[in-house]
C-alpha positions as CSV (number, residue, x, y, z in Angstrom):
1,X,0.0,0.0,0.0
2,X,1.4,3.2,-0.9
3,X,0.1,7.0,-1.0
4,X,0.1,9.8,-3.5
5,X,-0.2,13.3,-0.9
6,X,-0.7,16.7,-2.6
7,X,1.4,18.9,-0.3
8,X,-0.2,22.2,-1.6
9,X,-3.8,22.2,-1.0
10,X,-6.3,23.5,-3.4
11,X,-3.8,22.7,-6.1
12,X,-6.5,21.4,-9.1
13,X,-7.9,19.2,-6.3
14,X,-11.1,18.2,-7.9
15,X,-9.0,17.6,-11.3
16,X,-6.4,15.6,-10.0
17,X,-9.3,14.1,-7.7
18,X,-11.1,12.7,-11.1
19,X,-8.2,11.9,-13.2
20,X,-6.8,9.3,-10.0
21,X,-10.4,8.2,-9.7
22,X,-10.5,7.9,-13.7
23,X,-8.1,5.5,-13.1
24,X,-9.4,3.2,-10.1
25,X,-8.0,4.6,-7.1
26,X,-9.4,5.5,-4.2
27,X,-9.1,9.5,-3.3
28,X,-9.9,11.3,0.1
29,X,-9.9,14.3,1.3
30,X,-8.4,15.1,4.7
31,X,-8.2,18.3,6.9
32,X,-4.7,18.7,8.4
33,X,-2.7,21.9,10.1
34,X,-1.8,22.5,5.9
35,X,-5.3,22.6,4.7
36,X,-7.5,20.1,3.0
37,X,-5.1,17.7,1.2
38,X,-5.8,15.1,-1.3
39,X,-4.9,11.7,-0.4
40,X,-4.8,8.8,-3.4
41,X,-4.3,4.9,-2.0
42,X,-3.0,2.4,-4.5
43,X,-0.8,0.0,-4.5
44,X,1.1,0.4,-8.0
45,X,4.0,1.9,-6.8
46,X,6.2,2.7,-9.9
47,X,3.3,4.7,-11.5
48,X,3.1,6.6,-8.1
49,X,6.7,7.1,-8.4
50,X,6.6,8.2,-12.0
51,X,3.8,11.0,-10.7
52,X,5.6,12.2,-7.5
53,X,8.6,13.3,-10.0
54,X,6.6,15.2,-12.4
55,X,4.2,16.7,-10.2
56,X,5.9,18.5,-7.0
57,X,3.3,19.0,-5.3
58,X,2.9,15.4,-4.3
59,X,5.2,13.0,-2.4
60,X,5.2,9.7,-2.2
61,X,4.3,8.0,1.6
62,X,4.4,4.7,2.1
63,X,2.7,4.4,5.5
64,X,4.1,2.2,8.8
65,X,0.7,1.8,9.9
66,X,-2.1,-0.3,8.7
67,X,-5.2,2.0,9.9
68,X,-3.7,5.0,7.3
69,X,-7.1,6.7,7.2
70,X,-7.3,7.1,11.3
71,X,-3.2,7.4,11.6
72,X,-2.3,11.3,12.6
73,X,0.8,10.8,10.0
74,X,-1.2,12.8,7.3
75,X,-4.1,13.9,9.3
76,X,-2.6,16.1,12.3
77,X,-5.7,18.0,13.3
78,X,-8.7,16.6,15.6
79,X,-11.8,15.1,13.9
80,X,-14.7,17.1,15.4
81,X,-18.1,15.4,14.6
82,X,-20.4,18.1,14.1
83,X,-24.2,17.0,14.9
84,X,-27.5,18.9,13.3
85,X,-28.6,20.4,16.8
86,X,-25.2,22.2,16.4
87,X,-23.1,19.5,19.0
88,X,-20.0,18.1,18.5
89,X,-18.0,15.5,19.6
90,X,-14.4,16.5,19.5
91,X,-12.8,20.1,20.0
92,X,-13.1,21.8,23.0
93,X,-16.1,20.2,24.2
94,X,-17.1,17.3,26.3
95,X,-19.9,15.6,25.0
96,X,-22.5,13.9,27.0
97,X,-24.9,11.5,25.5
98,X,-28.0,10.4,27.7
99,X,-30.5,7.7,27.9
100,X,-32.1,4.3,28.8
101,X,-30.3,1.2,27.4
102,X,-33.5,0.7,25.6
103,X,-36.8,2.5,24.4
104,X,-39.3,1.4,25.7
105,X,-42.2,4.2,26.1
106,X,-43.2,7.4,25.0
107,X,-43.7,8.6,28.2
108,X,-40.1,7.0,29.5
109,X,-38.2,8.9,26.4
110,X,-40.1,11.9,27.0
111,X,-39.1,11.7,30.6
112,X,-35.1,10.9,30.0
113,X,-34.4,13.7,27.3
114,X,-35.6,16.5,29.6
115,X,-33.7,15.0,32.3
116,X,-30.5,14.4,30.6
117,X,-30.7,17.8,28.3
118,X,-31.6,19.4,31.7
119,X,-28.2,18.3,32.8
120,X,-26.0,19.4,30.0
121,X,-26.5,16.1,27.3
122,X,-26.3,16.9,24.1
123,X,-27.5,13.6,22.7
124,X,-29.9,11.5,23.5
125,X,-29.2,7.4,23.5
126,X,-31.2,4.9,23.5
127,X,-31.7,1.0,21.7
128,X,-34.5,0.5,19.4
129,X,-32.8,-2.9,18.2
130,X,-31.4,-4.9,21.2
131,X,-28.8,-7.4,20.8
132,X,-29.0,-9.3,24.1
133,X,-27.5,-12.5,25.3
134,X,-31.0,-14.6,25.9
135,X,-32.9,-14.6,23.1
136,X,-36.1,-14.2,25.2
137,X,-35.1,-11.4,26.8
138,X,-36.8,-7.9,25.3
139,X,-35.7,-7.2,21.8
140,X,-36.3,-3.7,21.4
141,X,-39.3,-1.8,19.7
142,X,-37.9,-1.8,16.3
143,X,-38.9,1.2,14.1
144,X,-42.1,2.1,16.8
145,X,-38.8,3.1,19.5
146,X,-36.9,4.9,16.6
147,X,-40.0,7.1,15.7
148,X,-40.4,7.7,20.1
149,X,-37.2,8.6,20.5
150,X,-36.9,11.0,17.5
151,X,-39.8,13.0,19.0
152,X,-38.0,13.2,22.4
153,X,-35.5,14.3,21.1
154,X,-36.8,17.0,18.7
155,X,-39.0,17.8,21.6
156,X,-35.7,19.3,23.8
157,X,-33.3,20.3,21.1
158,X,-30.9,16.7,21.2
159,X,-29.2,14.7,18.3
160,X,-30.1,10.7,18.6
161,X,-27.7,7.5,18.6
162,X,-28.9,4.1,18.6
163,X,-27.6,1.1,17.6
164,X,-27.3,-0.5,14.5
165,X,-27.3,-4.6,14.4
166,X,-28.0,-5.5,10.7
167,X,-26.9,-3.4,7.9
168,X,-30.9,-4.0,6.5
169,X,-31.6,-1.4,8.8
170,X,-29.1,1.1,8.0
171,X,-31.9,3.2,6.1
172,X,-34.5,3.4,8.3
173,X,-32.1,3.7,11.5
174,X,-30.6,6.5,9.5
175,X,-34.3,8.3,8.4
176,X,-34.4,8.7,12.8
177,X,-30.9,8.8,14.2
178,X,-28.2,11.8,14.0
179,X,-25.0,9.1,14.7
180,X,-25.0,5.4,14.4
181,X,-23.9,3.4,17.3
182,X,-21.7,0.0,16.6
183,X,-22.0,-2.2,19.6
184,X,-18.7,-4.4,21.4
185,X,-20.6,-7.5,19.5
186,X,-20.3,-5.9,15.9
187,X,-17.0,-4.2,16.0
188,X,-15.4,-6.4,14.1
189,X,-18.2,-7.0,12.0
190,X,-16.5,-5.7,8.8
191,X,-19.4,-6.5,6.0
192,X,-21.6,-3.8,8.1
193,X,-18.7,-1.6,9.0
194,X,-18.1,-1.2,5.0
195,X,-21.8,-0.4,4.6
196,X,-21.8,2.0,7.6
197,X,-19.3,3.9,5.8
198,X,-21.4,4.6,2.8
199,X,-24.6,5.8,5.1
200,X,-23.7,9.4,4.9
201,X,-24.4,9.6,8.9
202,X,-21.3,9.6,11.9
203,X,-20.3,6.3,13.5
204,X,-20.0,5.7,17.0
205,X,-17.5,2.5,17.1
206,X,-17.7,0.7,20.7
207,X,-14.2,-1.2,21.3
208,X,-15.1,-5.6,21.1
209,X,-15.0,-7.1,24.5
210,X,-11.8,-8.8,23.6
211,X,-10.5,-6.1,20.5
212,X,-6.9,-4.6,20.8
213,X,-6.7,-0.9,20.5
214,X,-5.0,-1.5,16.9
215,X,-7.9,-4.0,15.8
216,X,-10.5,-1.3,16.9
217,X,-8.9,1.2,14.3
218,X,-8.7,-1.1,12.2
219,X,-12.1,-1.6,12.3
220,X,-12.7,2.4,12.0
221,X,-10.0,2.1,9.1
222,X,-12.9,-0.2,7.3
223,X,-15.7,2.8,8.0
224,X,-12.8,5.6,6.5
225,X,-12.0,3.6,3.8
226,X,-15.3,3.8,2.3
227,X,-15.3,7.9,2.3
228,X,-17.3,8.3,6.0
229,X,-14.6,10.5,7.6
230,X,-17.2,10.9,10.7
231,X,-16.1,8.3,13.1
232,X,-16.3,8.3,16.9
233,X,-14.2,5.4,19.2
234,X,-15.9,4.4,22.4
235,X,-14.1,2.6,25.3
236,X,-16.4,0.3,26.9
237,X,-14.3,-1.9,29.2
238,X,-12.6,-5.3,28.0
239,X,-13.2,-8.9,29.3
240,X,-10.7,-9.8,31.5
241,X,-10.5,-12.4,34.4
242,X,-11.8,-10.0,37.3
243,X,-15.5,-10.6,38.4
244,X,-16.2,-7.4,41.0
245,X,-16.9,-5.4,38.0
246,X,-19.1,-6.4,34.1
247,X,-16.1,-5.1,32.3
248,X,-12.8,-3.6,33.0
249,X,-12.3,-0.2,31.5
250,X,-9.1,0.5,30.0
251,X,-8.8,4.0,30.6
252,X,-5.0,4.2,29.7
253,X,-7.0,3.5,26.0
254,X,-8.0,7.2,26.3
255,X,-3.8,8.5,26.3
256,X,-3.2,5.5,24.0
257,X,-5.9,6.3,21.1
258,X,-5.1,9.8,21.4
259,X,-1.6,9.1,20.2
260,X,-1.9,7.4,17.8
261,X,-5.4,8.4,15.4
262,X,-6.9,12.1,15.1
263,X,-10.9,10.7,15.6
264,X,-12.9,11.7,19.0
265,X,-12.8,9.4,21.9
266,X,-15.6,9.0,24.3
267,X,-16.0,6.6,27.1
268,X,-18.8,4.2,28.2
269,X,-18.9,3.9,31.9
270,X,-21.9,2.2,32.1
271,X,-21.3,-1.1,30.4
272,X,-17.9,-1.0,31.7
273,X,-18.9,-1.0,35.2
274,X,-22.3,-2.9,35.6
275,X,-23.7,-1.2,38.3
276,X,-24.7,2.5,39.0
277,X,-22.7,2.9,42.1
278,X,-19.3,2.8,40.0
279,X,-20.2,5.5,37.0
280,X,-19.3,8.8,38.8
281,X,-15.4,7.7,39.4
282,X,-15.1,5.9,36.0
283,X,-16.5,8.9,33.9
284,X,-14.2,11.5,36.5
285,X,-11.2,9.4,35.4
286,X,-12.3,9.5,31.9
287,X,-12.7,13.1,31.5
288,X,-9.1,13.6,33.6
289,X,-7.3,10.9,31.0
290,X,-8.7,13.2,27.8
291,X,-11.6,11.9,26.3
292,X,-13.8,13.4,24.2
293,X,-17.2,12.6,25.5
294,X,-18.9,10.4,27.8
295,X,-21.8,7.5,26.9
296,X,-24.6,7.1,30.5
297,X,-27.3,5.0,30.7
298,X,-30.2,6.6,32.2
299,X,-33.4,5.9,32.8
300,X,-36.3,7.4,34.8
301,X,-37.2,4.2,37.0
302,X,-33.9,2.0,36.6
303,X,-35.7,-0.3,38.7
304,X,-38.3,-1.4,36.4
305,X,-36.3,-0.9,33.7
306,X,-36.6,-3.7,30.7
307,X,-32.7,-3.7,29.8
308,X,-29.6,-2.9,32.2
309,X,-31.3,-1.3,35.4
310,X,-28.7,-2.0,37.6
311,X,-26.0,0.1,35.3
312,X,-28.7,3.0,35.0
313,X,-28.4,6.2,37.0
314,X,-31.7,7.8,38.0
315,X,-32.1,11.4,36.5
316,X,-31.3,13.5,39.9
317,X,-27.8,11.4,40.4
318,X,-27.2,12.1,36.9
319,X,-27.9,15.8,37.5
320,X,-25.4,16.1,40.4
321,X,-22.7,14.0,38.4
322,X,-22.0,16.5,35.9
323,X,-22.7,18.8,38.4
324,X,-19.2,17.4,39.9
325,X,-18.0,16.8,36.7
326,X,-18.2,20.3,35.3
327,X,-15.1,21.9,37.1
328,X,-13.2,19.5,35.9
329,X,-14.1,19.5,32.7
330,X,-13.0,23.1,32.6
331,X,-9.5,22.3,34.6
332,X,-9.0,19.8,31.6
333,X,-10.2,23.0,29.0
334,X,-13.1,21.2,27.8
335,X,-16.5,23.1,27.8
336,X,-20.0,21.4,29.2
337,X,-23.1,22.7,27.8
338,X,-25.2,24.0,30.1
């Protein structure tokens, strides 16, 4: 694998752009401290070669890495997703998306956006397909949960994520939803991972239960690679042999990531930790280590709740939690909505 790099942006980009296409490479554009450059990926080396001498505006990189697309060697600047409510994940801010594990009423969605956009959440979660480990356990609502939790949302001004399980649902997941959320389960899915990156919509990419920090951007490298430059990485916690907790979080994956690829990290305390009583010090830790944004279940009654209860902060605990978190969100320069 080899690159073509056009070192003077804005240098008969779209030309150039079509003649490499013409000839059945990919081309992508990427924002970098330079400008907008012009990447071309092939593998025919010589005629690469043969270009980079006659053309000086382009060198010739043959990358070290195999994620290229999510490497910082040719994109140096931050991704910032930008959302249609006017979020972002990335930049200065700290993103905070909000919700039950799962829709399950009108009146329950209705309930969780105004608490979690109340509290500074800029997005609202929440699962209208559920993957789960029973199969009799509750699915989701399907399309009637996408269609509730678009009209929460709308209702208080927040983008929507929810998860997408089976790439035949990619169109009406995206007609509803602002990002779409890969679960641990799908990460390394890489038939819906190429489709995702087609969809036109951002992609939140969970970390597998038991995928190395290279194989999750290599899984994001599979969602660039199709032209989808809007990718998120979530840290959700690993399997590992400790019991006290669901999952351990790797939050030495926040320093890690950010060395090594330019796309937002946020960090799922809630999955990582299994039980309510644990999500305050994780998500502290997170926003101290540099992440981008943070993932919380929460739901109104986490007690009669039909998926993850017992991982679910009720909406005043959520309240004073980014209450606490706020100051240090600001030590770390990161701004929280208000």
């Amino acid at each position: 694998m080899v690159l073509l790099v056009n070192e003077k942006p804005g240098a008969e980009a779209a030309e150039r752009r079509k003649f490499f296409e013409s000839a059945g490479h990919r081309t992508y554009t990427l924002a970098t401290s330079r400008g907008s450059v012009l990447t071309v990926m092939g593998s025919r080396t010589e005629e690469f070669e043969a270009f980079a001498e006659s053309h000086d505006e382009y060198r010739l990189l043959a990358p070290d890495v195999p994620y290229v697309l999510a490497s910082r060697k040719i994109k140096d600047t931050p991704t910032v997703v930008r959302l249609p409510n006017g979020a972002a994940i990335g930049g200065s801010d700290l993103a905070i998306i909000a919700g039950p594990c799962s829709v399950e009423t009108e009146e329950q969605m209705m309930e969780a956006a105004h608490a979690v956009r109340s509290a500074g959440a800029t997005v609202l979660r929440g699962g209208a397909f559920k993957p789960r480990t029973s199969p009799y356990a509750f699915q989701g609502l399907g399309v009637t949960g996408l269609v509730m939790m678009r009209r929460a949302a709308e209702a208080y001004g927040l983008a929507v994520i929810t998860e997408v399980m089976d790439s035949d649902d990619i169109p009406v997941i995206c007609e509803y939803a602002d990002i779409l959320q890969v679960g641990a389960r799908n990460c390394q899915n890489f038939s819906l991972l190429k489709k995702l990156g087609r969809c036109g919509k951002p992609v939140l990419l969970k970390r597998g239960m038991m995928t190395s920090i290279e194989e999750l951007l290599m899984s994001a490298e599979y969602i660039l690679s199709e032209g989808n430059m809007d990718v998120v990485l979530c840290e959700r916690g690993i399997r590992t042999f400790e019991t006290a907790t669901r999952n351990t979080l790797d939050i030495s994956a926040v320093p890690v990531l950010r060395s090594m690829t330019h796309l937002p990290i946020v960090v799922d305390p809630s999955h990582a930790a299994g039980t309510w009583k644990l999500i305050e010090p994780l998500s502290m830790a997170a926003v101290a280590a540099g992440a981008d944004g943070l993932v919380v279940e929460v739901h109104p009654d986490p007690e009669r709740a039909l998926c993850d209860g017992k991982q679910s902060l009720r909406p005043d605990r959520f309240s004073a939690m980014i209450d606490r978190i706020r100051p240090l969100a600001s030590m770390v320069g990161r701004n929280l909505s208000l």
